[in-house]
PQR file of N, CA, C, O and H, with PARSE charges and radii, in Angstrom:
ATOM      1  N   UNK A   1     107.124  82.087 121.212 -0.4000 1.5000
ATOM      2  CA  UNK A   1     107.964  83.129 121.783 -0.0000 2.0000
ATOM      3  C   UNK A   1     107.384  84.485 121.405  0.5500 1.7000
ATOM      4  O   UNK A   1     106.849  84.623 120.305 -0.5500 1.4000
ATOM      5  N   UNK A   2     107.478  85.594 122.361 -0.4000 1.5000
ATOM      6  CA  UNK A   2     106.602  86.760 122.419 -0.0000 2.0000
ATOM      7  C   UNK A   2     107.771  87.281 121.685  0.5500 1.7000
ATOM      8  O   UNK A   2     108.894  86.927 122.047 -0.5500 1.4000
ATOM      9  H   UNK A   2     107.913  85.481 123.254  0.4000 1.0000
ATOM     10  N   UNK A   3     107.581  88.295 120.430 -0.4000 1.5000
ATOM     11  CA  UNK A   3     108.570  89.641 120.483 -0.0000 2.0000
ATOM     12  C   UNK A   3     108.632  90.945 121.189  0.5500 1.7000
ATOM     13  O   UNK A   3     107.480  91.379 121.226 -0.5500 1.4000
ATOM     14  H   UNK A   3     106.669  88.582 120.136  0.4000 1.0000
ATOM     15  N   UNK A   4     109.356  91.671 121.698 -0.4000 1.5000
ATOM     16  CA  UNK A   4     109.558  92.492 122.551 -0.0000 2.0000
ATOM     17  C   UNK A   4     108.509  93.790 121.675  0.5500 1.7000
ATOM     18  O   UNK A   4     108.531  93.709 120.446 -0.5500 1.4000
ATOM     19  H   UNK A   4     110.292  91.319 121.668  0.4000 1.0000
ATOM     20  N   UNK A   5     107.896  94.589 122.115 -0.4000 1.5000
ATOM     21  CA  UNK A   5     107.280  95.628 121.206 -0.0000 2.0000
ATOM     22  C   UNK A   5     107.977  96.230 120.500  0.5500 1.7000
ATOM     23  O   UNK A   5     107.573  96.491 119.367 -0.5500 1.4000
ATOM     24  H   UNK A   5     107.879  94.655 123.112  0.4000 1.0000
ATOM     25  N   UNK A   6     109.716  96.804 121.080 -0.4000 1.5000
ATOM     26  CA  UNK A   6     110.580  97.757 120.347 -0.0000 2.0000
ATOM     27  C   UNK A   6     111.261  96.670 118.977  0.5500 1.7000
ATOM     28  O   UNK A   6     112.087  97.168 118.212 -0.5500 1.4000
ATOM     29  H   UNK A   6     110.044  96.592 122.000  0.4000 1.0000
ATOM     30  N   UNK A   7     110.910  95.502 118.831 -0.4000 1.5000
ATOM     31  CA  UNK A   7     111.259  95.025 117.785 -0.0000 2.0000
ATOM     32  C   UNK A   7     110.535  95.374 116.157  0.5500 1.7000
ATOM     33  O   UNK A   7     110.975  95.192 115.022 -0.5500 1.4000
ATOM     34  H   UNK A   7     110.239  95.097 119.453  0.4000 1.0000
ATOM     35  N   UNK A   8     109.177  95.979 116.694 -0.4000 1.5000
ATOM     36  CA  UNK A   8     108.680  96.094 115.792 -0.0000 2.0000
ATOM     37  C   UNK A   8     108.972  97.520 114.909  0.5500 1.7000
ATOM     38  O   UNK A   8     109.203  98.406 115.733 -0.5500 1.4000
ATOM     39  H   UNK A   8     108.819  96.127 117.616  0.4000 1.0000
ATOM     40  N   UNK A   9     109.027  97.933 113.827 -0.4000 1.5000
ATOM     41  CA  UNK A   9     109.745  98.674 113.220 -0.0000 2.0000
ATOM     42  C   UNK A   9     109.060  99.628 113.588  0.5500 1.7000
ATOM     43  O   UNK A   9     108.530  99.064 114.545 -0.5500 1.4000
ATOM     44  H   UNK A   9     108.840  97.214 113.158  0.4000 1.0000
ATOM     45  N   UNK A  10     108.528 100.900 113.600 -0.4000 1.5000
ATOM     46  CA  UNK A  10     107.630 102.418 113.457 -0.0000 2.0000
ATOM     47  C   UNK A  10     108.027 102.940 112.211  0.5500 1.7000
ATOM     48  O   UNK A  10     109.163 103.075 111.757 -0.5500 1.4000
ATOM     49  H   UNK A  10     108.958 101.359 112.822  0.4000 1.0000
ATOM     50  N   UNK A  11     106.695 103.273 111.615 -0.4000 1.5000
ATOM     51  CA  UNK A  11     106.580 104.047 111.094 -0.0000 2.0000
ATOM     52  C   UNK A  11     107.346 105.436 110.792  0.5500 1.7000
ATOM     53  O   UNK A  11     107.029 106.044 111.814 -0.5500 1.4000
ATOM     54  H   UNK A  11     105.772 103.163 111.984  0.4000 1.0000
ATOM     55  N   UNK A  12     108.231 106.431 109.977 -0.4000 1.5000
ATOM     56  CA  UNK A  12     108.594 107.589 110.041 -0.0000 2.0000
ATOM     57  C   UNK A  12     107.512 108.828 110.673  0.5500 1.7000
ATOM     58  O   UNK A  12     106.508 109.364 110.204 -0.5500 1.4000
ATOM     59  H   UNK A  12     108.488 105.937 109.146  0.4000 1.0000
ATOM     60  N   UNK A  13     108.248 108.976 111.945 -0.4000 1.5000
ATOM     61  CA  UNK A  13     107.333 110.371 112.794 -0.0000 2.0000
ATOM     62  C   UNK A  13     106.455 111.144 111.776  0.5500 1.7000
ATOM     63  O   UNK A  13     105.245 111.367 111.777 -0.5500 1.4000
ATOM     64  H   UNK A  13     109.063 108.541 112.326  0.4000 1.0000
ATOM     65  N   UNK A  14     107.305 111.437 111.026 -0.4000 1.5000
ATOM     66  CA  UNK A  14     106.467 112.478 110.550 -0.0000 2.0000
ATOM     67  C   UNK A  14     105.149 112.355 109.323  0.5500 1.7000
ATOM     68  O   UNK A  14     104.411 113.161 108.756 -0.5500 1.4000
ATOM     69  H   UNK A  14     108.289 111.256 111.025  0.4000 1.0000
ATOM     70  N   UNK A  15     105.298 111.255 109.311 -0.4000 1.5000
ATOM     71  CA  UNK A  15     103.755 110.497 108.735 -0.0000 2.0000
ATOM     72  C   UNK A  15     103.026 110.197 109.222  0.5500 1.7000
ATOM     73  O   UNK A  15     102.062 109.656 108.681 -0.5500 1.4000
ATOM     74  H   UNK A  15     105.898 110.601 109.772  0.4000 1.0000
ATOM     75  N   UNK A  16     103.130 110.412 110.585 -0.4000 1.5000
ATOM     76  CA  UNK A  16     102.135 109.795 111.815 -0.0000 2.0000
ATOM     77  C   UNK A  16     101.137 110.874 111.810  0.5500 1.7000
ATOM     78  O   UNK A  16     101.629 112.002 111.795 -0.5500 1.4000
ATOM     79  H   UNK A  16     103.914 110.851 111.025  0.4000 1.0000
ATOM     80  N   UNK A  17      99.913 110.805 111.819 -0.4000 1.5000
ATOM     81  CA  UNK A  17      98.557 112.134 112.680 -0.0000 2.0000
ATOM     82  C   UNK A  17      99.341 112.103 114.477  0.5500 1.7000
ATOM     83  O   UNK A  17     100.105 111.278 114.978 -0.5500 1.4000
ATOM     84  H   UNK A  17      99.514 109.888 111.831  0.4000 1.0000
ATOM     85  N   UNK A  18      98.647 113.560 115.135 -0.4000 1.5000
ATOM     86  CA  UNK A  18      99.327 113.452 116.463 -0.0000 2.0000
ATOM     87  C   UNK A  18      98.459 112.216 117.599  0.5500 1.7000
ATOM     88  O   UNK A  18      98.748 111.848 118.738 -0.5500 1.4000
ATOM     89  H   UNK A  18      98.026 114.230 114.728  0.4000 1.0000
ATOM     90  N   UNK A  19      97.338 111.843 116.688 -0.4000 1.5000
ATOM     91  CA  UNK A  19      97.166 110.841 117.454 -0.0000 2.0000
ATOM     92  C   UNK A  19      97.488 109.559 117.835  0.5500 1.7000
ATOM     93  O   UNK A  19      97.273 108.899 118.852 -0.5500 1.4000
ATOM     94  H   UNK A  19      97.104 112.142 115.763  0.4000 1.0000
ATOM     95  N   UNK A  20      98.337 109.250 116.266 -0.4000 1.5000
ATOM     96  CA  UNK A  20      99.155 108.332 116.239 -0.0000 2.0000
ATOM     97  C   UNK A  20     100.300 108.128 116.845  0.5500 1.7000
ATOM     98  O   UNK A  20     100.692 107.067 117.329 -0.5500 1.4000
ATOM     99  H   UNK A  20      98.512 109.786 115.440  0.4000 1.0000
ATOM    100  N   UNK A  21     101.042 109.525 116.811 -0.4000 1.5000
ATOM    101  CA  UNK A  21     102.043 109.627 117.593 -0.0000 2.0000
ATOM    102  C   UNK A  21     101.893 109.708 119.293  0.5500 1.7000
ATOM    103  O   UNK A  21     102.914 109.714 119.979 -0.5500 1.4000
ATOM    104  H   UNK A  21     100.724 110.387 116.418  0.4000 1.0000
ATOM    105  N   UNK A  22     101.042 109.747 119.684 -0.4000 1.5000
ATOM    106  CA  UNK A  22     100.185 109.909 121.138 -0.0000 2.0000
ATOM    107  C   UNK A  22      99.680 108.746 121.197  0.5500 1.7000
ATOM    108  O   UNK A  22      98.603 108.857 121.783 -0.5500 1.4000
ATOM    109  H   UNK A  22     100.212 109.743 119.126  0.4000 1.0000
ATOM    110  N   UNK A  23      99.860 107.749 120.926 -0.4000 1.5000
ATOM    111  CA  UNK A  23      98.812 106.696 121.489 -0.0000 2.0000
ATOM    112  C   UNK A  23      97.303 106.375 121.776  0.5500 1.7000
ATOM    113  O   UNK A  23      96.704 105.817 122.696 -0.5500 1.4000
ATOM    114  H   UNK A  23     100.734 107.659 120.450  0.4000 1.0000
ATOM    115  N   UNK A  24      96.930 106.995 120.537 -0.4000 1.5000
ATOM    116  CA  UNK A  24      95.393 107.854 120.863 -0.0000 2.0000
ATOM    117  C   UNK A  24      94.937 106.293 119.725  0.5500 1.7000
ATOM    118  O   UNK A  24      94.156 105.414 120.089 -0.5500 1.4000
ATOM    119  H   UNK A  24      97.416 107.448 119.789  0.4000 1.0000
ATOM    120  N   UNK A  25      95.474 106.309 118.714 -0.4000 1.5000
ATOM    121  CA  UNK A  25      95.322 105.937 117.653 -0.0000 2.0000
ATOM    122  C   UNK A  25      96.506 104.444 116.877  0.5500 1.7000
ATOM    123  O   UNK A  25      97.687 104.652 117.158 -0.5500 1.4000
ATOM    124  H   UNK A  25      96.108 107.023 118.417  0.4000 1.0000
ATOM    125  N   UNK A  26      96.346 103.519 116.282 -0.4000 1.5000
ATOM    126  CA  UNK A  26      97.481 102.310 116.422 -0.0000 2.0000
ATOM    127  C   UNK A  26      98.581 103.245 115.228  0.5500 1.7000
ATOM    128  O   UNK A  26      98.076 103.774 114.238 -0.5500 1.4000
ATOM    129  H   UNK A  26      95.387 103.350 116.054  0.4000 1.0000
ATOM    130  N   UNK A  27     100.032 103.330 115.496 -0.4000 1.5000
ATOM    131  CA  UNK A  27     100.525 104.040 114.813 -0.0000 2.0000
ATOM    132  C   UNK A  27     100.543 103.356 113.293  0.5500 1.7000
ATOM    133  O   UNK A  27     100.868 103.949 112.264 -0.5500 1.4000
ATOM    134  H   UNK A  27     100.442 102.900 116.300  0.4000 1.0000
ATOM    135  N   UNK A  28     100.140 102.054 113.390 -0.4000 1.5000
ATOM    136  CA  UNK A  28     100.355 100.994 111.725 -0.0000 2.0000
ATOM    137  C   UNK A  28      99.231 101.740 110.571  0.5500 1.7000
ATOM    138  O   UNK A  28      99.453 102.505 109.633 -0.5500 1.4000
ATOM    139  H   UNK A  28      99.876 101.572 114.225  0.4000 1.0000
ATOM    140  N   UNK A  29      98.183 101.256 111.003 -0.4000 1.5000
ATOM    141  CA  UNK A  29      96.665 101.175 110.665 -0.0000 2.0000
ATOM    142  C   UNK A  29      95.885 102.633 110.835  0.5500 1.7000
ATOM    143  O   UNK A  29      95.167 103.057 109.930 -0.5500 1.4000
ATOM    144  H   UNK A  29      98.003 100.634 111.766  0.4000 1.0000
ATOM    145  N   UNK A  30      96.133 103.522 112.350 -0.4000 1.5000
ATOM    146  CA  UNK A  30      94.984 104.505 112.519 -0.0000 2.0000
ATOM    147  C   UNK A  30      94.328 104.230 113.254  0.5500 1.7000
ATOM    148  O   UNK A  30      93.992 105.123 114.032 -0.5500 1.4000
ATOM    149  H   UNK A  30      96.716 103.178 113.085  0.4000 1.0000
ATOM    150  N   UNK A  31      93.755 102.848 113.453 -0.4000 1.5000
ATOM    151  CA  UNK A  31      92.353 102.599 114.621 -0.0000 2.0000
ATOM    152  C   UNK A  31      92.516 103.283 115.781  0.5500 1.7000
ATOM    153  O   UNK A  31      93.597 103.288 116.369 -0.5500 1.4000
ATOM    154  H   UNK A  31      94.028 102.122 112.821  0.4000 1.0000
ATOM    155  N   UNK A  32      91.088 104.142 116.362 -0.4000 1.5000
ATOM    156  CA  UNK A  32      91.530 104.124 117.344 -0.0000 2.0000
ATOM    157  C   UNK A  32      91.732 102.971 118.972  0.5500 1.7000
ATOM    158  O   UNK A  32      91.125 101.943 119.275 -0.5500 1.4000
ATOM    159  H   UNK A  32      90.210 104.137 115.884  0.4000 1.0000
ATOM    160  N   UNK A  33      92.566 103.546 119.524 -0.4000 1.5000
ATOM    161  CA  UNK A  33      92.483 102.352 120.925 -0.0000 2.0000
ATOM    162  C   UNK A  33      91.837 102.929 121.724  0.5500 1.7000
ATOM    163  O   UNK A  33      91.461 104.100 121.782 -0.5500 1.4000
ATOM    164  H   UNK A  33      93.058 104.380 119.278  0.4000 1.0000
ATOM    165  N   UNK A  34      91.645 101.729 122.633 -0.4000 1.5000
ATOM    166  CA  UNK A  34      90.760 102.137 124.029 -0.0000 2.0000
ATOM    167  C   UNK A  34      92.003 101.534 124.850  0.5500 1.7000
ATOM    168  O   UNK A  34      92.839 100.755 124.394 -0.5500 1.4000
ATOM    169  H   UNK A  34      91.951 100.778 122.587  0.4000 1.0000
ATOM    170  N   UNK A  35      91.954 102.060 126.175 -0.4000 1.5000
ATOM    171  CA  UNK A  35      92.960 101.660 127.009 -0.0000 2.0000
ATOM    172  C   UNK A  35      92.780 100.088 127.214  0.5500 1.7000
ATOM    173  O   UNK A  35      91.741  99.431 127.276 -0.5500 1.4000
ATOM    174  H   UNK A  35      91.275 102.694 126.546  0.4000 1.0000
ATOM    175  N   UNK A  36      94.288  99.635 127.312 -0.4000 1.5000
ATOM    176  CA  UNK A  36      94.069  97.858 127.648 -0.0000 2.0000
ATOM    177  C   UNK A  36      93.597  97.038 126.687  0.5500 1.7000
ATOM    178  O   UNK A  36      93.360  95.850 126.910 -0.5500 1.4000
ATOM    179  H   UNK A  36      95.132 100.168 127.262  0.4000 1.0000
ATOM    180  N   UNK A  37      93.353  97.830 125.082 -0.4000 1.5000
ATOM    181  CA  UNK A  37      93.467  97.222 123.859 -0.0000 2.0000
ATOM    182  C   UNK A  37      94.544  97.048 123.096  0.5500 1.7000
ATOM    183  O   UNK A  37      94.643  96.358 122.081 -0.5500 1.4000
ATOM    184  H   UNK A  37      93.545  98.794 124.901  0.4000 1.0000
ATOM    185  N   UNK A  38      95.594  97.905 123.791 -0.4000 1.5000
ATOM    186  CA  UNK A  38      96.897  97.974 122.779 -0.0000 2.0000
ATOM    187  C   UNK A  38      97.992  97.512 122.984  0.5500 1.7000
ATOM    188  O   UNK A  38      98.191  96.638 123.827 -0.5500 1.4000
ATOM    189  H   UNK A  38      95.513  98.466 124.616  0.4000 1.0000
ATOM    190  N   UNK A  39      98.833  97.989 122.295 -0.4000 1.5000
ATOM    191  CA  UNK A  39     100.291  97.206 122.956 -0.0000 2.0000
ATOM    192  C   UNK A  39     101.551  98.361 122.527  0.5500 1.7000
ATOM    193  O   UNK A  39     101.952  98.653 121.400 -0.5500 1.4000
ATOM    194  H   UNK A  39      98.671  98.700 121.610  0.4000 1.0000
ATOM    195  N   UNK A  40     102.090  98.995 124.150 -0.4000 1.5000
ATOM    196  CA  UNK A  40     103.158 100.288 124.111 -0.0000 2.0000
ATOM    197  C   UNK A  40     104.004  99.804 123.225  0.5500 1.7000
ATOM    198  O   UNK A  40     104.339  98.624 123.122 -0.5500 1.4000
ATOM    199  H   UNK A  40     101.764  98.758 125.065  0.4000 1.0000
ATOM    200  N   UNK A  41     104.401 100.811 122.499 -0.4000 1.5000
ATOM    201  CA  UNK A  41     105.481 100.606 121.270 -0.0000 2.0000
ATOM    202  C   UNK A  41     106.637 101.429 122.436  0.5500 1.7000
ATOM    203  O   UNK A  41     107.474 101.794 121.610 -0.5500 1.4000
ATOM    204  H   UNK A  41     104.128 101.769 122.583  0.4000 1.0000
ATOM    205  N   UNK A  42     106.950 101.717 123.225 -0.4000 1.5000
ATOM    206  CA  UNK A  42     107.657 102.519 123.934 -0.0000 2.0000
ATOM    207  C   UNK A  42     107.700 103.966 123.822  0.5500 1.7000
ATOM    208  O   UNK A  42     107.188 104.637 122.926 -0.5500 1.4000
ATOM    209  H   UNK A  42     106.271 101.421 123.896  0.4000 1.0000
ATOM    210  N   UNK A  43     108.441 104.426 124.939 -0.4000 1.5000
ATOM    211  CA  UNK A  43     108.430 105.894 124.785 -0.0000 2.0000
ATOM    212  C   UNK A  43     109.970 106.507 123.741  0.5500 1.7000
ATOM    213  O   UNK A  43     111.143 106.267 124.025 -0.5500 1.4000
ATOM    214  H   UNK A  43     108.857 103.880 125.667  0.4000 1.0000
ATOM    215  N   UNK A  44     109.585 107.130 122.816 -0.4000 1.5000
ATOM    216  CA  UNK A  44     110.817 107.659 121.350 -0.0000 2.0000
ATOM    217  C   UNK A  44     110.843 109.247 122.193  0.5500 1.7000
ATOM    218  O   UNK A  44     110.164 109.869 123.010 -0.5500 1.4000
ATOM    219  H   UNK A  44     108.631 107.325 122.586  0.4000 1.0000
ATOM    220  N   UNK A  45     112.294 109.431 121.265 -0.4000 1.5000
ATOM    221  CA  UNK A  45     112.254 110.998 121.021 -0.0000 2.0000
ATOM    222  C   UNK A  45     112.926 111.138 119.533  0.5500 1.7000
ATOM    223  O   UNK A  45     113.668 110.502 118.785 -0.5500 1.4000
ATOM    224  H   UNK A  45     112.845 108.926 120.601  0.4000 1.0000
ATOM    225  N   UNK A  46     112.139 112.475 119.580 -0.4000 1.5000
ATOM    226  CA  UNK A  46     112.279 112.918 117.686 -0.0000 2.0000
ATOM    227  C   UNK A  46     112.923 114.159 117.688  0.5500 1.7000
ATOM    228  O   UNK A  46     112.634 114.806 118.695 -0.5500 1.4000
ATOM    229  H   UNK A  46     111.537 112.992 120.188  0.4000 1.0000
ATOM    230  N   UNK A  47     113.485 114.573 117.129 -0.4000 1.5000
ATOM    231  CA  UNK A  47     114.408 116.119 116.968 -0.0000 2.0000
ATOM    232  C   UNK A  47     113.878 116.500 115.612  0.5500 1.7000
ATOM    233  O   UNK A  47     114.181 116.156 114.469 -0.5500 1.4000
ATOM    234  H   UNK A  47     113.719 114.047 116.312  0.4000 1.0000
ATOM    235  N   UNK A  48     112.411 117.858 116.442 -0.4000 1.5000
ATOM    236  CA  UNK A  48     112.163 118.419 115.597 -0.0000 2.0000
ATOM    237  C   UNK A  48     112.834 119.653 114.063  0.5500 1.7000
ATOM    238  O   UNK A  48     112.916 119.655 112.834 -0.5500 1.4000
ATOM    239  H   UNK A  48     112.165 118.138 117.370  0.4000 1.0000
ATOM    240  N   UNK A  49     113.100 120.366 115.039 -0.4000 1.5000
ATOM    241  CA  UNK A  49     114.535 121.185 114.612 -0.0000 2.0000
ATOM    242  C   UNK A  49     115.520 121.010 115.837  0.5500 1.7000
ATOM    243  O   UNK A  49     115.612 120.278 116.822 -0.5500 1.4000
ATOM    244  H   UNK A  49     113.034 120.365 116.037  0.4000 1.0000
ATOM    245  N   UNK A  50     116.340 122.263 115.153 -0.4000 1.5000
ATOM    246  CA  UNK A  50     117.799 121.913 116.216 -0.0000 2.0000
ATOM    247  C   UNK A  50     117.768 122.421 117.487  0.5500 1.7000
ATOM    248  O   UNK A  50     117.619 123.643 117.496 -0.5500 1.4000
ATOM    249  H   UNK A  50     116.265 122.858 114.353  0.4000 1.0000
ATOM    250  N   UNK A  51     117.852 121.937 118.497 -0.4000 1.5000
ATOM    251  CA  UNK A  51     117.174 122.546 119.690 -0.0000 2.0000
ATOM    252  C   UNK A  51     116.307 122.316 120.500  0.5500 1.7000
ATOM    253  O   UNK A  51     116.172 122.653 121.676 -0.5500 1.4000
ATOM    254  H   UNK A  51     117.973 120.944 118.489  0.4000 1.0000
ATOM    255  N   UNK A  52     115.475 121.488 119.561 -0.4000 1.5000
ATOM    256  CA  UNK A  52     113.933 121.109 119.924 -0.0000 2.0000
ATOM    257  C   UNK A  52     114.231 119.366 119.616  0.5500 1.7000
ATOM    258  O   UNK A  52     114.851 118.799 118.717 -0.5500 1.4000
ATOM    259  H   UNK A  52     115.585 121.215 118.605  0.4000 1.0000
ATOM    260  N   UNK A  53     113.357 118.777 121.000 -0.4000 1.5000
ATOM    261  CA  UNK A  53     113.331 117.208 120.985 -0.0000 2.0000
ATOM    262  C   UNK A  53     111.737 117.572 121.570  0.5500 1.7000
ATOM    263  O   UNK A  53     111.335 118.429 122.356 -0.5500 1.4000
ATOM    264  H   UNK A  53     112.853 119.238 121.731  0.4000 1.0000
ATOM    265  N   UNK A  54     111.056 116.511 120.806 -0.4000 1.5000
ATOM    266  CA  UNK A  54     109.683 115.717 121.234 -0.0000 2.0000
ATOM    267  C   UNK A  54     109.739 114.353 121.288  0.5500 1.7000
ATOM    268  O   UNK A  54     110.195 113.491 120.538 -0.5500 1.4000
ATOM    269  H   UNK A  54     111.382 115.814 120.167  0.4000 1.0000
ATOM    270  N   UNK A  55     108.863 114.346 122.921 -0.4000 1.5000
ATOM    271  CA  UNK A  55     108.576 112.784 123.016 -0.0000 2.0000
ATOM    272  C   UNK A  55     107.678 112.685 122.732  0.5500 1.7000
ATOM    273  O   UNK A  55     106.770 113.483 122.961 -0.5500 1.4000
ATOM    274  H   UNK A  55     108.493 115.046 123.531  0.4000 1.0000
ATOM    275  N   UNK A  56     107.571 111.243 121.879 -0.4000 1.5000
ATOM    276  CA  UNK A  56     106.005 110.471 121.385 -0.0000 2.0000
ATOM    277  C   UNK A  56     106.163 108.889 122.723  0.5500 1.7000
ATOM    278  O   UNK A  56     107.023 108.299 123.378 -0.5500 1.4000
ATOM    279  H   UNK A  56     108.309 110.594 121.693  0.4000 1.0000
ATOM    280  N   UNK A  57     104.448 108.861 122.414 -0.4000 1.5000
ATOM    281  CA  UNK A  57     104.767 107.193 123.356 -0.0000 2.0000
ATOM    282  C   UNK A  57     103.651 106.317 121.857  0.5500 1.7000
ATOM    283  O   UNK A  57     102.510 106.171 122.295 -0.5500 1.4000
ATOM    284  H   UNK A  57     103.749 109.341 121.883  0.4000 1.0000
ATOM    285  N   UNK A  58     103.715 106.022 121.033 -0.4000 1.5000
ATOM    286  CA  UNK A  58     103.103 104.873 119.910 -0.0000 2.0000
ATOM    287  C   UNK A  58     102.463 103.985 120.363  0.5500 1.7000
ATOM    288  O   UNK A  58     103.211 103.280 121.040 -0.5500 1.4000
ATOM    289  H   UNK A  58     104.642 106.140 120.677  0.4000 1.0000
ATOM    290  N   UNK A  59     101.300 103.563 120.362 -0.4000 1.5000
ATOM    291  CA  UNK A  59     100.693 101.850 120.510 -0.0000 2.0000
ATOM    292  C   UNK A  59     100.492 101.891 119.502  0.5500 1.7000
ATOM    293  O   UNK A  59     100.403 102.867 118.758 -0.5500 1.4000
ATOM    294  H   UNK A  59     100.692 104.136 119.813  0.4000 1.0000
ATOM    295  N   UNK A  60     100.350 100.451 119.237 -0.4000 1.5000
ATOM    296  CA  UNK A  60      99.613  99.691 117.950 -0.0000 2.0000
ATOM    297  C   UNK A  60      98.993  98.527 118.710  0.5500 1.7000
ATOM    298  O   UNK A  60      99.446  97.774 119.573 -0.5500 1.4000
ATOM    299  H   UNK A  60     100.423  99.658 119.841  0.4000 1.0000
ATOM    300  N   UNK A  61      97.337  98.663 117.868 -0.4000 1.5000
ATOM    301  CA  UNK A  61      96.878  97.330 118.337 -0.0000 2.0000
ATOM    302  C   UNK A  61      97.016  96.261 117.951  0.5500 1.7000
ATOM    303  O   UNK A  61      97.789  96.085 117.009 -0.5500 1.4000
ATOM    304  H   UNK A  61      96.969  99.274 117.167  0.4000 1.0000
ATOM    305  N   UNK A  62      96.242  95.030 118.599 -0.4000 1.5000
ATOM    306  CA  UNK A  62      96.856  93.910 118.550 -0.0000 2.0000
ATOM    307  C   UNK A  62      97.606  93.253 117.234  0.5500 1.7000
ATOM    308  O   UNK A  62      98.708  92.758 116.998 -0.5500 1.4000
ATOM    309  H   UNK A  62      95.614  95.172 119.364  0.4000 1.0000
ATOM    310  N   UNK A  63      96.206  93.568 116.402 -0.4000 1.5000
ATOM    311  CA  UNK A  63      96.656  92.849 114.725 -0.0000 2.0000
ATOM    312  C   UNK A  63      97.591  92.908 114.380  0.5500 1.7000
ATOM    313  O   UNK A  63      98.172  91.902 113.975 -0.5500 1.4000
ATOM    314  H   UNK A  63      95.311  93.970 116.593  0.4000 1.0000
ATOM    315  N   UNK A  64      98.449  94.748 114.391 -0.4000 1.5000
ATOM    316  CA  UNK A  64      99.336  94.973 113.448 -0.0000 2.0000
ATOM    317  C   UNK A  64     100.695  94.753 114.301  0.5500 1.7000
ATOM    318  O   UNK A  64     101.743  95.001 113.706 -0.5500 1.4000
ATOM    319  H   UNK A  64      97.976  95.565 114.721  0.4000 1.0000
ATOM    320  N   UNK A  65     100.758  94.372 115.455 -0.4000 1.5000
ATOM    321  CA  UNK A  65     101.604  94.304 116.399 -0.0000 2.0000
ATOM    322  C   UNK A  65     102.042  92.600 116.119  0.5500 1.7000
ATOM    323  O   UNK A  65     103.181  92.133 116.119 -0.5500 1.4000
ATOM    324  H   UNK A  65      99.906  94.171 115.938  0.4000 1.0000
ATOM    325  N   UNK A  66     100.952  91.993 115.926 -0.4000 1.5000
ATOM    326  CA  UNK A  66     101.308  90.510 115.603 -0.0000 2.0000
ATOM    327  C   UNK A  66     101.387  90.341 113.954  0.5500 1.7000
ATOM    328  O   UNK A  66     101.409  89.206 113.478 -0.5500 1.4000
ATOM    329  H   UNK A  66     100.027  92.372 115.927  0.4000 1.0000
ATOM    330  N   UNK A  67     101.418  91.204 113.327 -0.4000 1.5000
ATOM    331  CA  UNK A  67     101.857  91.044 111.963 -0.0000 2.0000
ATOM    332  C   UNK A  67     102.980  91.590 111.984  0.5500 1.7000
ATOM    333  O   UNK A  67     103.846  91.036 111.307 -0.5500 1.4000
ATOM    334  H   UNK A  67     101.400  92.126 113.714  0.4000 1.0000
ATOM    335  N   UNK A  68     103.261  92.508 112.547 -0.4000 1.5000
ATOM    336  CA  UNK A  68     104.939  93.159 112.667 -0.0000 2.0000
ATOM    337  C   UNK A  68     105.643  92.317 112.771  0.5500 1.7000
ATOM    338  O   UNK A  68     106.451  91.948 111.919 -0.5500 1.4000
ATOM    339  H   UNK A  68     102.557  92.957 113.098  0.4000 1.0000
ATOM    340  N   UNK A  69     105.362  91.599 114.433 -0.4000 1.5000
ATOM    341  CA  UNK A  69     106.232  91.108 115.045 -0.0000 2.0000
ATOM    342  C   UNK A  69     106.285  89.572 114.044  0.5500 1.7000
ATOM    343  O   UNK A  69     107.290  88.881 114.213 -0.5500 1.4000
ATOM    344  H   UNK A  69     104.705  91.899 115.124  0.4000 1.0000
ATOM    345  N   UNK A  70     105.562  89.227 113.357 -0.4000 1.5000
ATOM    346  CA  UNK A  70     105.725  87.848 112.529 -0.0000 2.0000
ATOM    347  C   UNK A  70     106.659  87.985 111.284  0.5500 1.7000
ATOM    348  O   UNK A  70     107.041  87.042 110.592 -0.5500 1.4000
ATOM    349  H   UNK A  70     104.746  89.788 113.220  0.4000 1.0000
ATOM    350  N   UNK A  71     106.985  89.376 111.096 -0.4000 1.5000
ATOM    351  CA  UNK A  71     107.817  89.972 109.522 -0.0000 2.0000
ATOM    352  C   UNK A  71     109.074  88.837 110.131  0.5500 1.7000
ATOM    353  O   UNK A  71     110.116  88.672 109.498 -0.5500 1.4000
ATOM    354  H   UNK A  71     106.674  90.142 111.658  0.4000 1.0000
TER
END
């Protein structure tokens, strides 16, 4: 049985690099991805200050996505 991606926990935003938080990079580990290596953690929003919301979209690649999802 597959787990859904949003099962897997994230990391606290604000420990993330912006590449991590961008999908540039796996938000677990750091590696970077190449497209069609990863797996969408979905699209979040974060409330920077009061007033202010940012969206992140997270991948993580495969490894840490199947170690998550095995916790």
């Amino acid at each position: 049985m597959t787990v859904p991606a949003a099962a897997v926990p994230l990391p606290a935003y604000e420990t993330l690099t912006s590449l991590q938080r961008y999908g540039l990079d796996c938000a677990f580990c750091g590696t970077g991805l190449r497209p069609g290596a990863a797996v969408s953690l979905g699209w979040h929003r974060h409330q920077a200050a009061p007033g202010t919301r940012v969206v992140w979209a997270p991948r993580a690649c495969r490894d840490c996505h199947t170690a998550g999802s095995s916790r």
